[in-house]
N, CA, C and O of each residue as an XYZ file, in Angstrom:
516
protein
N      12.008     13.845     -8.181
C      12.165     13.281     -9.507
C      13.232     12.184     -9.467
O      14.340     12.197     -8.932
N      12.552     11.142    -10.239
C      13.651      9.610    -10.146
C      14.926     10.350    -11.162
O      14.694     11.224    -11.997
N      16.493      9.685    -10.819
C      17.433     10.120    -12.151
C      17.213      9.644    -13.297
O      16.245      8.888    -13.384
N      17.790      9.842    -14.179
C      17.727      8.767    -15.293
C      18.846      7.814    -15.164
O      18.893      6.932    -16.020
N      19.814      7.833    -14.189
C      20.785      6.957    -13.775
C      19.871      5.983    -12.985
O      19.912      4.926    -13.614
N      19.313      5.884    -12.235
C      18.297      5.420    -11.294
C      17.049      4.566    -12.270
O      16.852      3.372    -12.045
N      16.342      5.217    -13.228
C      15.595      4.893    -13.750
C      16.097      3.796    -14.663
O      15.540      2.712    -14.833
N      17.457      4.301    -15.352
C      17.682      3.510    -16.440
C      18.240      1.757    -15.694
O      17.993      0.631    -16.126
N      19.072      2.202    -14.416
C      18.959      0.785    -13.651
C      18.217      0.232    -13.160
O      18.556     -0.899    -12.815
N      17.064      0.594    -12.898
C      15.928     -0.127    -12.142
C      15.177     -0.876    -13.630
O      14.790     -2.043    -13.573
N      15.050     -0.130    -14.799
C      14.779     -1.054    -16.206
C      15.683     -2.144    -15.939
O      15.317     -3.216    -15.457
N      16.876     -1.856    -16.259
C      18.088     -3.000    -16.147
C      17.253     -4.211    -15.396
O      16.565     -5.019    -16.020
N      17.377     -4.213    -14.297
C      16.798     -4.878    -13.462
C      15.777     -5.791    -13.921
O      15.917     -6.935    -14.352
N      14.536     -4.981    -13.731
C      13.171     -5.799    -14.341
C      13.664     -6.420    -15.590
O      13.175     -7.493    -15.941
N      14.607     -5.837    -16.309
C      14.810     -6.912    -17.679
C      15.236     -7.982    -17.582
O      14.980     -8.902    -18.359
N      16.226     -8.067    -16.254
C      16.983     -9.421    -16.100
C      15.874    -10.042    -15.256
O      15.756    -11.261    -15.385
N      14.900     -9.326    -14.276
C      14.066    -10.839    -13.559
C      12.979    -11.477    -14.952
O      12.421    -12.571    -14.874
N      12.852    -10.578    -16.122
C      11.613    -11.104    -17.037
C      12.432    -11.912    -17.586
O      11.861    -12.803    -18.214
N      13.584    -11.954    -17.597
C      14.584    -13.225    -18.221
C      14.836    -14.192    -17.175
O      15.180    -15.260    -17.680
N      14.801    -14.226    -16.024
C      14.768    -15.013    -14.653
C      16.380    -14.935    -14.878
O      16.952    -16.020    -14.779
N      16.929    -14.164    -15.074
C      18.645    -13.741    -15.627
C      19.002    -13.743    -13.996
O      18.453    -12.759    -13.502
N      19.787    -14.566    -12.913
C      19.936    -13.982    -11.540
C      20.942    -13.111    -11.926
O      20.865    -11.883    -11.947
N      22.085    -13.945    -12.293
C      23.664    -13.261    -12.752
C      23.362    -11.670    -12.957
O      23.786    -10.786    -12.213
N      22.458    -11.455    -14.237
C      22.563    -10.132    -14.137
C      21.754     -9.157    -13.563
O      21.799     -7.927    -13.594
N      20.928    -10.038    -12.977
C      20.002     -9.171    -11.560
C      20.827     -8.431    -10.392
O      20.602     -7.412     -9.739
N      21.814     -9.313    -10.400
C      23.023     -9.482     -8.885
C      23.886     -8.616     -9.848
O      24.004     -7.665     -9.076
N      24.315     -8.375    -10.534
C      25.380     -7.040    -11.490
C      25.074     -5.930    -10.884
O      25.764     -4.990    -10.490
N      23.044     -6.328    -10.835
C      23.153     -4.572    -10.662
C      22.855     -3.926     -9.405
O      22.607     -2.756     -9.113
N      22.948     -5.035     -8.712
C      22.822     -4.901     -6.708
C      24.349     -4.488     -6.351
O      25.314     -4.832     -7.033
N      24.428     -3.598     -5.029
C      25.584     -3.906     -4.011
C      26.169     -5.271     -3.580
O      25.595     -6.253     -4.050
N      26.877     -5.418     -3.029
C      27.407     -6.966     -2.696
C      26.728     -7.412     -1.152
O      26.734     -8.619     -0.907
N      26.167     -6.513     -0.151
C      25.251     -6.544      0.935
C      23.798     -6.058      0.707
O      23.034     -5.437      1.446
N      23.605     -6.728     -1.049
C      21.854     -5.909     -1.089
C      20.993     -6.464      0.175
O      21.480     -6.886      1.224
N      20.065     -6.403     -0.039
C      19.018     -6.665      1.013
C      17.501     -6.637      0.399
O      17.015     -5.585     -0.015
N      16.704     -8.039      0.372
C      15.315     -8.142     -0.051
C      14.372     -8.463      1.251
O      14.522     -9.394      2.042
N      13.407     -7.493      1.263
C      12.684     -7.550      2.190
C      11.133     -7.896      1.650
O      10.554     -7.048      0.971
N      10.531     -9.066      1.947
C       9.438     -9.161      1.671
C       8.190     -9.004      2.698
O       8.159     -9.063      3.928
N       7.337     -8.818      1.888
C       6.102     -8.601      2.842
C       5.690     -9.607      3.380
O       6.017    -10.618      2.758
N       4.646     -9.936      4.983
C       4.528    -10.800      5.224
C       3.970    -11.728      4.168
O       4.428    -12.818      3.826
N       2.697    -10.980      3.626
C       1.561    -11.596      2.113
C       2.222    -12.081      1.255
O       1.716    -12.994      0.604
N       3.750    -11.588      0.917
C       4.249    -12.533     -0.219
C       4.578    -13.897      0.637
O       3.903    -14.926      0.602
N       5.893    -13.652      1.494
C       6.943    -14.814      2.184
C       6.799    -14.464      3.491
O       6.644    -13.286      3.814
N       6.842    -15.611      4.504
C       7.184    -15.111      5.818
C       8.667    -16.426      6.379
O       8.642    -17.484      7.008
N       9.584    -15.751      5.847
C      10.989    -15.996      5.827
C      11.852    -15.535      6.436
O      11.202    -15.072      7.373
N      13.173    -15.216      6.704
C      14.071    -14.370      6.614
C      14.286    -14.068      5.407
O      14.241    -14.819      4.433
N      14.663    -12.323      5.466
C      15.343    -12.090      4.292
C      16.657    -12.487      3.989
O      17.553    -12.714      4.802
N      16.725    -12.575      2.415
C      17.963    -12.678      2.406
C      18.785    -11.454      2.569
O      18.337    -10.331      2.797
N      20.182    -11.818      2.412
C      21.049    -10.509      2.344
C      22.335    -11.018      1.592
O      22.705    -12.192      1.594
N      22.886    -10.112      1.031
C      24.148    -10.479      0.046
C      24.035    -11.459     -1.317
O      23.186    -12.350     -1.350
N      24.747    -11.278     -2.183
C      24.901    -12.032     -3.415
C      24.166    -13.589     -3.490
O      23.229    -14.032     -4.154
N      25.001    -14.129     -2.555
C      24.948    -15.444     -2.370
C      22.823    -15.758     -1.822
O      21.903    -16.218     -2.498
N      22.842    -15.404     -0.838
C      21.774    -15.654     -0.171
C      20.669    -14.768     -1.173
O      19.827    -15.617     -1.465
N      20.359    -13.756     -1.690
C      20.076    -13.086     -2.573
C      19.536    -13.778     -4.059
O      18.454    -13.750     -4.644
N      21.454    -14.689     -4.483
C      21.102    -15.226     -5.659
C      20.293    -16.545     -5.426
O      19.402    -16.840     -6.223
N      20.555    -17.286     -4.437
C      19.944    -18.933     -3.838
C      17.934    -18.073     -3.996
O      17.090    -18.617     -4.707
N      17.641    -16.822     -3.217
C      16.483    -16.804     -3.102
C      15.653    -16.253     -4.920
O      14.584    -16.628     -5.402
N      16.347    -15.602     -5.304
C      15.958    -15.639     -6.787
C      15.664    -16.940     -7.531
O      14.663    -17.069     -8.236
N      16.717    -18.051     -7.318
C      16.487    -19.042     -8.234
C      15.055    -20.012     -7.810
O      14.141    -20.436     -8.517
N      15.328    -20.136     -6.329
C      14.256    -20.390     -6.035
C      13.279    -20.316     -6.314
O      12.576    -21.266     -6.661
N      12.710    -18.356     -6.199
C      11.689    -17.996     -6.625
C      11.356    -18.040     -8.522
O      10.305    -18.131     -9.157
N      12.263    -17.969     -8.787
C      11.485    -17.931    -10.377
C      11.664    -20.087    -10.326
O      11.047    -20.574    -11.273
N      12.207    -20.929     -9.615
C      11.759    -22.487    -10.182
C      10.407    -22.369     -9.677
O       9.693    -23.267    -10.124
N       9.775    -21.523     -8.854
C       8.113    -21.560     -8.669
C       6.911    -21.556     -9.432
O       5.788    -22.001     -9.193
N       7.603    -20.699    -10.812
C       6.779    -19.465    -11.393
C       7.086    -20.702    -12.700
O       8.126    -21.349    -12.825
N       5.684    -20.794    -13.700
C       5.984    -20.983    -14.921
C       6.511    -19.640    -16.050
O       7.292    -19.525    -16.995
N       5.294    -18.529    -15.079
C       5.404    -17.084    -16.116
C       5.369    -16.304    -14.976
O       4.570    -16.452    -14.051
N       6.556    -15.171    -15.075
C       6.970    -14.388    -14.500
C       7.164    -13.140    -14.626
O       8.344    -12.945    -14.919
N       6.461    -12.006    -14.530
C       6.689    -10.810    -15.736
C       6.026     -9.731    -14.959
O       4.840     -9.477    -14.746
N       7.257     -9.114    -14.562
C       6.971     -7.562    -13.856
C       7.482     -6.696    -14.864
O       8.672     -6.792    -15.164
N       6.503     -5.582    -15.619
C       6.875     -4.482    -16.052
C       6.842     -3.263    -15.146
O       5.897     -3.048    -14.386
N       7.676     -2.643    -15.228
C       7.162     -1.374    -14.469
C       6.990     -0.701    -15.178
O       7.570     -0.812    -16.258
N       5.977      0.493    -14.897
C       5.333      1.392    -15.749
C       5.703      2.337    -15.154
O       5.221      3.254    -15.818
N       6.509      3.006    -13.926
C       6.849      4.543    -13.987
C       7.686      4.037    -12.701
O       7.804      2.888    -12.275
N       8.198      5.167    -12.242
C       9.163      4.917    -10.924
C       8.503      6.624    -10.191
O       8.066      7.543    -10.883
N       8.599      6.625     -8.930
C       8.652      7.474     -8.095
C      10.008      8.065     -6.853
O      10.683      7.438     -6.037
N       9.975      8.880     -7.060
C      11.257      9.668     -5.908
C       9.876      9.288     -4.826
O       8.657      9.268     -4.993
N      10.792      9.009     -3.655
C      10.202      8.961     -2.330
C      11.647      9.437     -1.508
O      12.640      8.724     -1.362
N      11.515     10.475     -1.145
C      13.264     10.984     -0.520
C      14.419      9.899     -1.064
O      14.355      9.730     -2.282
N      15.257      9.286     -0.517
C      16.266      8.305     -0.691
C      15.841      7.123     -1.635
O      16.635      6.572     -2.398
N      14.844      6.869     -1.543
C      13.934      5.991     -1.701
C      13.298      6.216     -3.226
O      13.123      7.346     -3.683
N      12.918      4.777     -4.085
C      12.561      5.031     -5.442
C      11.319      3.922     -5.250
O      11.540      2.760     -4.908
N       9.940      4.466     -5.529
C       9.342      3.129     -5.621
C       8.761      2.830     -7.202
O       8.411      3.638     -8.063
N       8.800      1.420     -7.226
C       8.606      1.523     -8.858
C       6.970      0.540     -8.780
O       6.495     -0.357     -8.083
N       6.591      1.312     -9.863
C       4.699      0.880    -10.159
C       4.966     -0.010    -11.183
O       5.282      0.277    -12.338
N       4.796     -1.295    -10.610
C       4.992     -2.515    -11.382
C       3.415     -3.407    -11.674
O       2.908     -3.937    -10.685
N       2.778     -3.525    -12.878
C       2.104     -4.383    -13.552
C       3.093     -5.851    -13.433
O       4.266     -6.105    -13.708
N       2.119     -6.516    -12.961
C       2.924     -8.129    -12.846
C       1.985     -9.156    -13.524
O       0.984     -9.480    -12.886
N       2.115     -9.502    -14.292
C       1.734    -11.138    -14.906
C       2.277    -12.635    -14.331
O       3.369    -13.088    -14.675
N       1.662    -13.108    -13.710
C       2.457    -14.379    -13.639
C       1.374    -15.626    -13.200
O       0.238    -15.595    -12.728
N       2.444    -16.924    -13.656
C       1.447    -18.596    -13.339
C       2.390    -19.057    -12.293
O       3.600    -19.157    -12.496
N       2.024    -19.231    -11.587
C       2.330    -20.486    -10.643
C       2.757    -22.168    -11.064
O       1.851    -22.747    -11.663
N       3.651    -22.752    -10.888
C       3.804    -24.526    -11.208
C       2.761    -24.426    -10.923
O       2.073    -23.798    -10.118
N       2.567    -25.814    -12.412
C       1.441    -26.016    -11.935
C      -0.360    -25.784    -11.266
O      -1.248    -26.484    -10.779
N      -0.097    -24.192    -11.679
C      -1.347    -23.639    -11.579
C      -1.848    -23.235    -12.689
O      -1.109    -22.801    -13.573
N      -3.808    -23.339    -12.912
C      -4.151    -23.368    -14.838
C      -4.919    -21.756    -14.816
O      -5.649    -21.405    -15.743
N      -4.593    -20.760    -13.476
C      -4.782    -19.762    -13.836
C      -3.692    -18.873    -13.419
O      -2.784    -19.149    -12.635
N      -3.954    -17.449    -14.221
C      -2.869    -16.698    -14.231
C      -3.025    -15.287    -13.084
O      -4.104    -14.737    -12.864
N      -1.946    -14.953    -12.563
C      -1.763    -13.605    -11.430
C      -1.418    -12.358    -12.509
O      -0.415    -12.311    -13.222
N      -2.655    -11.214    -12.443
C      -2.170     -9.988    -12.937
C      -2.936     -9.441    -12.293
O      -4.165     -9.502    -12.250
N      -1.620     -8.406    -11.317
C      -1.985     -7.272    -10.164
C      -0.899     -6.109    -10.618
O       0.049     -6.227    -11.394
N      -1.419     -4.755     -9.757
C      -1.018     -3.623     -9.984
C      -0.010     -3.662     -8.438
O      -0.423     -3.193     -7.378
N       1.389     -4.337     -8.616
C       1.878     -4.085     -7.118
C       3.192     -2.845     -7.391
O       3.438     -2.417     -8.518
N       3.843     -2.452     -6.303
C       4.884     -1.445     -6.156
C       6.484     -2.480     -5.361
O       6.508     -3.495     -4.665
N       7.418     -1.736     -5.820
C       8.735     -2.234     -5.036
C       8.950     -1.067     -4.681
O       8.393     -0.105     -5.213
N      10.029     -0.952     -3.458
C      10.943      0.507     -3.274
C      12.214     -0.596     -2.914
O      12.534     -1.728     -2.551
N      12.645      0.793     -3.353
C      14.239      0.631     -3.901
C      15.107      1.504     -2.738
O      14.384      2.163     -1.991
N      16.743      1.607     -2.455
C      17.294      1.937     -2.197
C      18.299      2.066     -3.330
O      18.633      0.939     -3.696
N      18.800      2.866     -3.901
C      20.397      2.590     -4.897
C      21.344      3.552     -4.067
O      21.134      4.735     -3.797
N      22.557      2.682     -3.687
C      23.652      3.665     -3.361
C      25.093      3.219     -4.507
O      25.141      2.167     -5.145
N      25.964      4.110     -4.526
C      26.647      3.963     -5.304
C      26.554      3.462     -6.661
O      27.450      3.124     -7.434
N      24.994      3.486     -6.832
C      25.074      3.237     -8.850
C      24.399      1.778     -8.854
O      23.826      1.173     -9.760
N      24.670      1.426     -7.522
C      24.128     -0.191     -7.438
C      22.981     -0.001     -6.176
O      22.898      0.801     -5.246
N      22.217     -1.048     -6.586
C      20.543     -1.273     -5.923
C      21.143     -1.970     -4.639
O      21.847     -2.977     -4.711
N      20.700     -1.155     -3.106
C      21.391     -1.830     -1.980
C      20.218     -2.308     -1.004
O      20.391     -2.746      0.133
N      18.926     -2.135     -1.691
C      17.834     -2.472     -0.847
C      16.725     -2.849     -1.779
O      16.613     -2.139     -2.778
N      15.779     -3.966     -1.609
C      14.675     -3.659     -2.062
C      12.978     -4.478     -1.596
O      12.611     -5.639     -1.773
N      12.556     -3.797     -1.230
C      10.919     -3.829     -0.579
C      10.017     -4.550     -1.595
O       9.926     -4.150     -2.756
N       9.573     -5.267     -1.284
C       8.535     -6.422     -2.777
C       6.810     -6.021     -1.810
O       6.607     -6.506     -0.697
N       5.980     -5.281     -2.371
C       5.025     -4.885     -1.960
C       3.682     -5.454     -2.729
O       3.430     -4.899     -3.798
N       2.727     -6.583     -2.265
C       1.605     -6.569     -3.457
C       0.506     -5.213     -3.303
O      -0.314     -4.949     -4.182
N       0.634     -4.508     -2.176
C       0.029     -3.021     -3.079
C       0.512     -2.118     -2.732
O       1.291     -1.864     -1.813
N      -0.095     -1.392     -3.728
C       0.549     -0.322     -4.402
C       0.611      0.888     -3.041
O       1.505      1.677     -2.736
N      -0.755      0.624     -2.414
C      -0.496      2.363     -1.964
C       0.065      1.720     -0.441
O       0.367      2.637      0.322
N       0.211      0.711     -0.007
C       1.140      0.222      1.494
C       2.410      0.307      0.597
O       3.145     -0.465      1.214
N       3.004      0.667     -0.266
C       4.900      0.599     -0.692
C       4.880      2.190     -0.256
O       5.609      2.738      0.571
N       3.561      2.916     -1.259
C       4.194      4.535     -1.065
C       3.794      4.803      0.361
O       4.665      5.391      1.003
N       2.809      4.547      0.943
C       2.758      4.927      2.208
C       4.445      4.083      3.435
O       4.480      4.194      4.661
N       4.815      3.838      3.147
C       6.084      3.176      3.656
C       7.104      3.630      3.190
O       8.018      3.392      3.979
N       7.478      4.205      2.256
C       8.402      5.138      1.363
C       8.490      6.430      2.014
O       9.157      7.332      1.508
């Protein structure tokens, strides 16, 4: 079972990326978070820490006209939280719109989010969890 300490920050979260808010995205990370993307989204380095973290957020939402991950439930996976995210979004410049059923997993240590996995499906996040 996810906490409600856990749950209620991982909302936090999604509220500040549907605001493309970095500042308070990065509030609610560790200061060495860590974003790991799938090859299908980015094939990058991840970032790591505030700085590199906040540079790859801004980035990613100057991409996006519409940007909008709700999550609809969270899961305990041992240490591990993965959250079932409905995503809406447009691309610059693109005249159609992205709505998929993808998953994130999470790490939170100390109250703050110190890891997180960007998955476009759902059952490769829990099978990896």
């Amino acid at each position: 079972m996810v906490s409600e300490h856990d749950a209620a920050l991982l909302n936090r979260f999604y509220e500040a990326l549907n605001g493309a808010d970095v500042e308070a995205a990065l509030e609610l990370c560790g200061r060495e978070v860590e974003v790991y993307m799938s090859p299908e989204i980015v094939a990058e380095v991840a970032p790591r820490g505030h700085r590199e973290v906040g540079e790859y957020l801004r980035g990613w939402f100057d991409s996006w006209h519409v940007y909008q991950p709700e999550p609809e439930g969270f899961v305990a996976a041992g240490d591990q939280v993965v959250a079932l995210v409905h995503l809406r979004a447009r691309g610059k410049g693109r005249r159609f719109d992205i709505e998929e059923e993808v998953a994130d997993v999470f790490e939170v240590d100390d109250g703050k989010i110190s890891k997180l996995r960007m998955y476009v499906q759902r059952d490769q996040a829990l099978d990896q969890a």
